[in-house]
C-alpha positions as CSV (number, residue, x, y, z in Angstrom):
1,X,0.0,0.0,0.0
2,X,1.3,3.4,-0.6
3,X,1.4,6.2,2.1
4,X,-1.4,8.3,2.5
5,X,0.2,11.5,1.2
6,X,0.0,9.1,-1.9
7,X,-3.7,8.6,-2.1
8,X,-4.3,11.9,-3.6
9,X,-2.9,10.8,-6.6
10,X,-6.1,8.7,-7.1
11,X,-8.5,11.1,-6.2
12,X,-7.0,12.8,-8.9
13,X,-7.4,10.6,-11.7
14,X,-11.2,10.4,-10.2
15,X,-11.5,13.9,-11.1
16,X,-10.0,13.8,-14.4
17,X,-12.0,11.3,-15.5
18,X,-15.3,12.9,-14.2
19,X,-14.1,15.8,-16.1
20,X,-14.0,13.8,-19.6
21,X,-17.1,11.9,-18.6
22,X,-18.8,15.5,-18.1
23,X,-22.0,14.5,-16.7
24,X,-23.8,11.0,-15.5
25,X,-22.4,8.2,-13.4
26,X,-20.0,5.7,-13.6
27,X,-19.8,2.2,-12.2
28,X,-16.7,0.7,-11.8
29,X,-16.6,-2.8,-10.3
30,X,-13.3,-4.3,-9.2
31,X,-12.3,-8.2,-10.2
32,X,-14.5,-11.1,-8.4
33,X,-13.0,-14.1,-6.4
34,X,-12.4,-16.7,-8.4
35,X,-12.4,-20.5,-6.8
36,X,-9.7,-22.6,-8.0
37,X,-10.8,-25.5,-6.4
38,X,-13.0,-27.3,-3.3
39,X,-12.8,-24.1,-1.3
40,X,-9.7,-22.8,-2.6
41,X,-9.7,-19.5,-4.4
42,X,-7.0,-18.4,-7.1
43,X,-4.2,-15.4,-4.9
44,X,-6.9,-12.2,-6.0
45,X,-6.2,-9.6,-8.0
46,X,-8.4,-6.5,-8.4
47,X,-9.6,-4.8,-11.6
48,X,-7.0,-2.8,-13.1
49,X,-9.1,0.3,-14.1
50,X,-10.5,0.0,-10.7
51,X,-7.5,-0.2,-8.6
52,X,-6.3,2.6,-11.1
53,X,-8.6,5.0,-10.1
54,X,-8.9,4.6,-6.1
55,X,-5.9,2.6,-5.0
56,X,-8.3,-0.1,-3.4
57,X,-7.2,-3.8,-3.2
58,X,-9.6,-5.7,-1.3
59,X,-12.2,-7.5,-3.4
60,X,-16.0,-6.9,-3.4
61,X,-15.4,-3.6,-4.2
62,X,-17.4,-1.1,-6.5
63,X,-16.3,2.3,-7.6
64,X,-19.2,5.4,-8.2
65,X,-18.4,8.9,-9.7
66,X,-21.0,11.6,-10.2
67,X,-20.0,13.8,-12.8
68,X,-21.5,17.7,-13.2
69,X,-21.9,20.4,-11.2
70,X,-20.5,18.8,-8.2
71,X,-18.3,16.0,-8.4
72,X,-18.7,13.0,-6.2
73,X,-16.6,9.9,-5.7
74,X,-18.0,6.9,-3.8
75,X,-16.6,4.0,-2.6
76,X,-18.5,0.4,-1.6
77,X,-16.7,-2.1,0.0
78,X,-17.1,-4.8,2.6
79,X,-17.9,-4.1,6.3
80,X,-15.2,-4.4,9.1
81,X,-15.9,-7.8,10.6
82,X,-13.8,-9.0,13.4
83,X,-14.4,-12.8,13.0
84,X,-13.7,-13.2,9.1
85,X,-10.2,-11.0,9.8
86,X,-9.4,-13.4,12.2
87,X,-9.4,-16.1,9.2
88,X,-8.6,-13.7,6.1
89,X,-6.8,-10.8,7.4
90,X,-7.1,-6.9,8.0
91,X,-10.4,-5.5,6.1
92,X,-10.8,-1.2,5.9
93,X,-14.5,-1.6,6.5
94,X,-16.4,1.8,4.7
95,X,-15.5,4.9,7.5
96,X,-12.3,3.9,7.0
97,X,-11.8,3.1,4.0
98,X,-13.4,6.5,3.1
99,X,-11.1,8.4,5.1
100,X,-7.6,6.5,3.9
101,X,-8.2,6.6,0.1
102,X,-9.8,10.5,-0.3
103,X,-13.9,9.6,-0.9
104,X,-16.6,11.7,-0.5
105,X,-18.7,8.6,0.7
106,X,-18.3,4.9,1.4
107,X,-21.0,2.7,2.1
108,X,-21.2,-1.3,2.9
109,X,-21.2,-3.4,-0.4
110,X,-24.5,-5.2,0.8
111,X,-26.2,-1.4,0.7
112,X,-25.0,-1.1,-3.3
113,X,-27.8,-1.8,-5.1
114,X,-30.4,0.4,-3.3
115,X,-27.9,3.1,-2.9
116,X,-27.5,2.9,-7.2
117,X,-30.9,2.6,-7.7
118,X,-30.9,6.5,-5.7
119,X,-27.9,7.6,-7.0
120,X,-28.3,6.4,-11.0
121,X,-31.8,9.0,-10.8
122,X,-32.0,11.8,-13.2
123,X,-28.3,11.1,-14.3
124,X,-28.6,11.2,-18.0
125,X,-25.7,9.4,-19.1
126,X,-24.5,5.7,-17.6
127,X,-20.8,4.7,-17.9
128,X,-20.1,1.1,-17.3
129,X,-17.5,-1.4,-18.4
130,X,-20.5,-3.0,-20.6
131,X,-19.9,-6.6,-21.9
132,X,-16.7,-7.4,-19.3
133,X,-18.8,-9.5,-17.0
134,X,-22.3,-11.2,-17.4
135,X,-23.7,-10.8,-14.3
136,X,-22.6,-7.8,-13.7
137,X,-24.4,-6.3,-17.0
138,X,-27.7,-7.9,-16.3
139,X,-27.3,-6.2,-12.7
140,X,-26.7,-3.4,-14.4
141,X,-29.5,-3.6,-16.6
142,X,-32.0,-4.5,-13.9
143,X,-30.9,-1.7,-11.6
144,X,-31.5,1.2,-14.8
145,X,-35.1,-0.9,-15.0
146,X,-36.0,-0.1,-11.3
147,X,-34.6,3.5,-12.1
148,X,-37.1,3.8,-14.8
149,X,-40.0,2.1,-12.5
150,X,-39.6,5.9,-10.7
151,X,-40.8,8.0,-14.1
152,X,-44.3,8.7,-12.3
153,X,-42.3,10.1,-9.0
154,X,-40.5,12.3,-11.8
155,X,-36.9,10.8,-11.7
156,X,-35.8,9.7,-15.4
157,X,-33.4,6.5,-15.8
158,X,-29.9,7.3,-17.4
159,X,-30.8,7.5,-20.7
160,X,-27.9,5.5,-22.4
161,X,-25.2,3.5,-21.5
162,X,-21.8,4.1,-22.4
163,X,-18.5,2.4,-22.3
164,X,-16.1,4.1,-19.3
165,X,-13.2,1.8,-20.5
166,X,-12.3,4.0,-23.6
167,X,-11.5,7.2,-21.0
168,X,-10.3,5.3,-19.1
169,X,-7.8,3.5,-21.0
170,X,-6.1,6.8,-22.4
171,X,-5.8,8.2,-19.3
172,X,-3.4,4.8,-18.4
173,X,-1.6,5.0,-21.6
174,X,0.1,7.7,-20.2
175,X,2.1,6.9,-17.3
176,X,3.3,9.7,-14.3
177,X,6.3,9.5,-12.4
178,X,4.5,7.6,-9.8
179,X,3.4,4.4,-12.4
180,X,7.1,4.7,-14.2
181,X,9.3,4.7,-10.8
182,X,7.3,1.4,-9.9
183,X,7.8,-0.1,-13.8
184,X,11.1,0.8,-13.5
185,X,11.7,-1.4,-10.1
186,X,9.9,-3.9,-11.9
187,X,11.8,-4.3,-15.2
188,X,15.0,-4.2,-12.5
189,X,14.0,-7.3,-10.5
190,X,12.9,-9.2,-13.6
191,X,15.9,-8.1,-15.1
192,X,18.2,-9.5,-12.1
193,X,15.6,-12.6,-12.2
194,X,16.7,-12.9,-15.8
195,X,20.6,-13.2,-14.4
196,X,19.8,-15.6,-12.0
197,X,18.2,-18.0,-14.3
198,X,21.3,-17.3,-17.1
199,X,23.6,-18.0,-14.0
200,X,21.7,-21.3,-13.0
201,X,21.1,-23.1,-16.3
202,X,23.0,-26.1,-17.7
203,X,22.1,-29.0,-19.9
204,X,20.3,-31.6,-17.9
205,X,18.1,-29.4,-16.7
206,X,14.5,-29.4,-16.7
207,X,12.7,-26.0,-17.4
208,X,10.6,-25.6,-14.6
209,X,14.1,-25.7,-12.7
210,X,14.7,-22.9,-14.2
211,X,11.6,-21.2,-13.8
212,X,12.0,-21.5,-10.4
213,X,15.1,-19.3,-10.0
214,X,13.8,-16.4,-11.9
215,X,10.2,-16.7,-9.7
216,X,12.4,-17.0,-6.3
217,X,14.0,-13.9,-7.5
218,X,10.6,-12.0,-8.0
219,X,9.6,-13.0,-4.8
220,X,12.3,-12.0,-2.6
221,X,12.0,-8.5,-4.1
222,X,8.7,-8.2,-3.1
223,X,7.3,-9.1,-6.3
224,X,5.2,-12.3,-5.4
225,X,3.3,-12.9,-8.6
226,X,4.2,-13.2,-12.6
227,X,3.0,-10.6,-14.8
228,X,1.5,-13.2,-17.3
229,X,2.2,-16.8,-17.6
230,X,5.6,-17.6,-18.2
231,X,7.2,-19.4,-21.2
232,X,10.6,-21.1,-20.0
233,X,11.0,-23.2,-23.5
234,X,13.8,-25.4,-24.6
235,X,15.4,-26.0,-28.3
236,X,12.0,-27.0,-30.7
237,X,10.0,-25.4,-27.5
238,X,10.8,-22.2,-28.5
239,X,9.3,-21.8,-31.7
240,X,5.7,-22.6,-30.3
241,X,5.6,-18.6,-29.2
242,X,2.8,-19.0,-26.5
243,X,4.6,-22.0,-25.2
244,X,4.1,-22.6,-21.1
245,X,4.4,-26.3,-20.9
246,X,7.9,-26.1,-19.0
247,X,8.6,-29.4,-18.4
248,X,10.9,-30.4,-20.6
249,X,14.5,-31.5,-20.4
250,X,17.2,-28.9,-21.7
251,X,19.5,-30.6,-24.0
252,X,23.5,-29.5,-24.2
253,X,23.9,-27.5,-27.9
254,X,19.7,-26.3,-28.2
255,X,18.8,-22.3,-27.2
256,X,16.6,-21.3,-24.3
257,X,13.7,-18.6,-24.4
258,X,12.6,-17.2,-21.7
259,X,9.7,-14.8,-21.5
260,X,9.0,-13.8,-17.9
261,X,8.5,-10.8,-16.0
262,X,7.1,-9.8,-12.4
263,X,4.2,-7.4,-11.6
264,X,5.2,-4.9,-8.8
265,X,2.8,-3.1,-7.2
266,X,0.1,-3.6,-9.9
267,X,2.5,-3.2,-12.7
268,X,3.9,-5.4,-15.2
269,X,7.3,-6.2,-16.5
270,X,7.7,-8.2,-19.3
271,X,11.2,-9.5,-21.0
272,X,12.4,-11.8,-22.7
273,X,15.9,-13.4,-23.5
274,X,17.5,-16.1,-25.9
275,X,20.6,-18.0,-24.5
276,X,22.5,-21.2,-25.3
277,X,21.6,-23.8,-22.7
278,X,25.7,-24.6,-22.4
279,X,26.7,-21.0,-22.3
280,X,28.2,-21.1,-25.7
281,X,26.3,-19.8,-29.0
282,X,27.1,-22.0,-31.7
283,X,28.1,-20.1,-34.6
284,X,24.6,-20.4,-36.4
285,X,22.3,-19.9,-33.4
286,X,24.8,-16.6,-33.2
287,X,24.5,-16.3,-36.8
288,X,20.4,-15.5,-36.5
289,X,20.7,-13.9,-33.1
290,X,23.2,-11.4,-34.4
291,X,20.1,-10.5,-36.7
292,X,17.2,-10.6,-34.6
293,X,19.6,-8.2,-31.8
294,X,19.9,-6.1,-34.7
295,X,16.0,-5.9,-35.6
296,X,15.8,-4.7,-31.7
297,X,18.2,-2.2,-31.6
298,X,16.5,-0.4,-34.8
299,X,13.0,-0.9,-33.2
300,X,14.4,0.8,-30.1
301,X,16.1,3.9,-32.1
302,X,12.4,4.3,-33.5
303,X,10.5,4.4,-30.4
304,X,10.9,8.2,-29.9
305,X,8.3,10.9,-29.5
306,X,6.3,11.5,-32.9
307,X,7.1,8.4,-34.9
308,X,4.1,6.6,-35.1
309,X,3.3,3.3,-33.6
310,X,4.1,1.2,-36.3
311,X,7.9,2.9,-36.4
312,X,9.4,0.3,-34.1
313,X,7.7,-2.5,-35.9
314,X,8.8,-1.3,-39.5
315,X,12.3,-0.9,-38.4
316,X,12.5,-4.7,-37.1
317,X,11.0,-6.0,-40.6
318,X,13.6,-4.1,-42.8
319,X,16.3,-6.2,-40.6
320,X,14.5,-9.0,-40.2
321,X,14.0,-9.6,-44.0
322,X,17.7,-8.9,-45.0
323,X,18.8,-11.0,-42.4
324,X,16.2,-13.8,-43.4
325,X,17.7,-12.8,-46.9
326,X,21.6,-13.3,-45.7
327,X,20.9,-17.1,-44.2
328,X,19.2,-18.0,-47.6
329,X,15.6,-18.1,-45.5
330,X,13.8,-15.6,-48.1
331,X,14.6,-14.8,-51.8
332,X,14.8,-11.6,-53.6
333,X,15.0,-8.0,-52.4
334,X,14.4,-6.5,-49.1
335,X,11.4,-4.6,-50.5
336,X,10.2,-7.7,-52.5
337,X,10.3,-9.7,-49.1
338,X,7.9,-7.7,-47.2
339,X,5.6,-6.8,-49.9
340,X,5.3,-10.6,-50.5
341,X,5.1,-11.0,-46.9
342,X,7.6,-14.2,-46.9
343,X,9.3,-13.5,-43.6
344,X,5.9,-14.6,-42.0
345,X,7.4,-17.7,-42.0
346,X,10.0,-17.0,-39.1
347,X,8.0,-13.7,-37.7
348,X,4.7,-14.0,-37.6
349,X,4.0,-11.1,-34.9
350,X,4.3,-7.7,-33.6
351,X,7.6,-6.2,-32.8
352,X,5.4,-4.8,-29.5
353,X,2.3,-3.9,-27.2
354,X,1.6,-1.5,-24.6
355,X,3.0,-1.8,-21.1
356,X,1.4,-0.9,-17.7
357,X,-0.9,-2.2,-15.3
358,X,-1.8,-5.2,-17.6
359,X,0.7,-6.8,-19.7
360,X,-0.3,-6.1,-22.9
361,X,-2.0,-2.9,-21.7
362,X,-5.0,-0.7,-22.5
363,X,-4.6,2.1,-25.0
364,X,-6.0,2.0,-28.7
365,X,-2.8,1.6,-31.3
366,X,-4.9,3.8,-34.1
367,X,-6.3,7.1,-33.9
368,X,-9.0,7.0,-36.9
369,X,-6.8,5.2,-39.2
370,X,-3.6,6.4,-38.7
371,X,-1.3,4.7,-36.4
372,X,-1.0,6.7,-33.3
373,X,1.9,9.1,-32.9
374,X,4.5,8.1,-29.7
375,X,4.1,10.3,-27.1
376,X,6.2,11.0,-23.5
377,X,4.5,8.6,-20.6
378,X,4.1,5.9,-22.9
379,X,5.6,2.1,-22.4
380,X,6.0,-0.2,-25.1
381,X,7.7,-3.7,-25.4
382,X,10.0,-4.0,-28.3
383,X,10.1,-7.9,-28.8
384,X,11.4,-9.3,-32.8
385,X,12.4,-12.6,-32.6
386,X,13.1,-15.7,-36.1
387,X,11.1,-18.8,-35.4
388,X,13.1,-21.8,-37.5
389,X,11.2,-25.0,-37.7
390,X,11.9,-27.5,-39.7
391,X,11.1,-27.5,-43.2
392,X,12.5,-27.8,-46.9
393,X,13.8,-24.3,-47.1
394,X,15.3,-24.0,-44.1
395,X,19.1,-25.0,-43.8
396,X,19.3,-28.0,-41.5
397,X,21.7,-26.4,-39.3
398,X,19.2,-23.7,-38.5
399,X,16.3,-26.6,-37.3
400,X,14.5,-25.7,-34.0
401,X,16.0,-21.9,-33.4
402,X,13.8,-20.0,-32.0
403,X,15.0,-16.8,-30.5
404,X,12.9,-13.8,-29.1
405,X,14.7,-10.2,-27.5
406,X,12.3,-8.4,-25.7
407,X,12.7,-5.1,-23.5
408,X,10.3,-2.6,-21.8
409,X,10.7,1.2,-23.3
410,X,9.6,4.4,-21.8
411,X,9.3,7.0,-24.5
412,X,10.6,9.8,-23.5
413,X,10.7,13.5,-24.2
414,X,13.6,13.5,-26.0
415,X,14.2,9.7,-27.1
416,X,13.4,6.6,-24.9
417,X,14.9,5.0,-21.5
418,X,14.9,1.2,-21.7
419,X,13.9,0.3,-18.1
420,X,15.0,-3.6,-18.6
421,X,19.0,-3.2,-19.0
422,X,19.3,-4.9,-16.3
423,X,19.2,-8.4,-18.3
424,X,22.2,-9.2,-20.2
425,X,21.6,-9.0,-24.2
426,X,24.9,-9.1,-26.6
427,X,26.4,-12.2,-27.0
428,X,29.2,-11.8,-25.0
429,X,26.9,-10.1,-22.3
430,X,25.1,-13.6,-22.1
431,X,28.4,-15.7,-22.2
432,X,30.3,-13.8,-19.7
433,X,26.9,-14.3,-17.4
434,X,26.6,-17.8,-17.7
435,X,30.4,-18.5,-16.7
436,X,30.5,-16.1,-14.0
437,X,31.4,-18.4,-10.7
């Protein structure tokens, strides 16, 4: 939990956003429980744009903002209950929560629909995060319903519902100093967690031994989760991109990707690094990692303020395809190669995403129809990789490669500030890692 002299910073985005919104209500519901098994519940984690917004963790949670003339901001939560903190642990209850995170009002959770029902009267506009859970739209629904049952006591429903998710979502594609000191903590321990597992690995080795360093790592920084699911893959393992099996054995002469990073604080990190499971690149898995280190480093040079979006990912290609090109992958010329779209066969996806809160974050990548220009406060991932699997045209000594170089960018005012340094990256980088005693 922040301090408290930190809290304003969420009443803050509350007002902003009731600002944009104008007038009506919003309804912002954080993340349900979610039962894993018998009476076991998966560890929680609240609703991003929630948690965004009021800096609330504890589940059963809903946010309210009247918009207009006066601004309100409301919190419902659960009631302080001595006997279910003896089993679960410390609850705010509504008074205090109120108090501690800035709200005009906080009432008990169980008191939410009547108090809606009241508060959604005469509003004209209702924004909601339609569509993201059932039950919570036909709740939604029925509330506006007994809203309208009120018409003869002359209160009007809200006469249309809108989406709060697209304000919302610009408002976290640009992140203040608060959000990028804590993604830059983040990308640090993932990026020591990357180290570690470098430092650790050798052939014999099964990859959920490995996954285990780089999550020990997390954890002892305070970081007790994954950002995402994490793909620790072996040789052939690698070139199945969304690969989380991790239980395979890691053979001496194959190349290891690793895609992992922690969340911090509500805040994801997310790298990813190629290395030879021995400690020694073999001159062909050098060969295509020479090129795909290459496709990153122009990707990074282009993620600066007023390229567009698509900069980064343009950059990478030209690489990429005279690389694919050089190890007699792809045929022809540079330009002949991407308008023919052949290097799909060993990239099939984006050079990045947005970064932030969730991994691959909120934020529309198009204004219109024009890639969006890069602005200051954004985070991006910058991630080419070559994906070699066996097939006719693909020299046999480049069989089962699959690399992937992934970092997390701040675009900056005047350029960018790669948060993940921290993990080693050049070949001799990796080498000189993986035989430090």
């Amino acid at each position: 939990m922040p301090d408290m002299t930190d809290y304003s910073i969420y009443s803050e985005r509350r007002k902003r956003l009731q600002t944009q919104i104008q007038h009506g209500i919003a309804v912002i519901p954080t993340a349900p429980e979610v039962v894993r098994n018998g009476d076991a519940q998966y560890d929680y984690r609240h609703d991003s744009h929630f948690h965004y917004l009021s800096g609330f963790a504890e589940p059963e949670a809903v946010l309210v903002l009247i918009a207009g003339k006066e601004l309100r901001s409301i919190l419902f939560c659960r009631e302080k209950n001595a006997e279910r903190e003896v089993w679960d642990g410390f609850r705010y209850g509504p008074e205090a929560a109120g108090k501690e995170f800035g709200f005009d009002a906080a009432f008990p959770i169980a008191q939410l629909d009547e108090k809606l029902v009241e508060l959604m009267g005469n509003q004209p506009v209702l924004f909601y995060p339609m569509g993201t859970d059932a039950e919570w739209d036909a709740r939604i629904i029925k509330l506006r319903e007994a809203v309208k049952e009120k018409a003869r006591s002359g209160i009007r429903a809200p006469g249309e519902i809108r989406d709060v998710r697209e304000h919302i979502s610009e408002m976290r594609l640009l992140k203040d100093a608060l959000e990028q000191d804590i993604m830059r903590r983040a990308a640090k321990i993932s990026g020591a967690a990357h180290r570690r597992a470098m430092r650790f690995t050798r052939p014999g080795q099964f990859e959920y031994e490995v996954e285990a360093e780089y999550l020990h790592e997390f954890c002892r920084h305070g970081a007790r989760h994954p950002a995402y699911t994490s793909i620790v893959a072996g040789g052939a393992n690698a070139c199945t991109l969304h690969y989380v099996g991790n239980n395979a054995r890691l053979d001496d002469g194959e190349l290891l990707l690793i895609d992992a990073g922690c969340e911090l604080e509500g805040y994801a990190s997310d790298i990813t690094r190629t290395f030879p499971v021995n400690g020694k690149f073999s001159p062909a898995q050098k060969d295509v990692y020479e090129i795909v280190l290459a496709a990153q480093a122009a990707a990074i040079a282009a993620a600066k303020p007023g390229n567009l979006w698509n900069a980064p990912h343009d950059a990478a290609l030209r690489i990429l395809a005279q690389g694919f090109i050089d190890l007699r992958l792809c045929q022809g010329s540079v330009e002949s190669v991407l308008e023919t779209e052949s290097y799909k066969q060993f990239y099939m996806h984006r050079t990045g995403h947005w970064l932030g809160m969730d991994v691959h974050d909120v934020g529309e990548y198009k204004i219109g129809e024009q890639w969006r220009p890069l602005q200051p406060g954004m985070v991006l991932t910058v991630e080419p990789g070559c994906y070699l699997r066996p097939a006719d045209n693909v020299p046999r000594e480049l069989w089962n490669i699959g690399i992937r170089i992934e970092d997390d960018v701040l675009i900056c005012a005047n350029g960018n500030e790669v948060l993940s340094l921290d993990a080693p990256k050049t070949v001799n980088e990796i080498e000189e890692t993986m035989h430090h005693d």
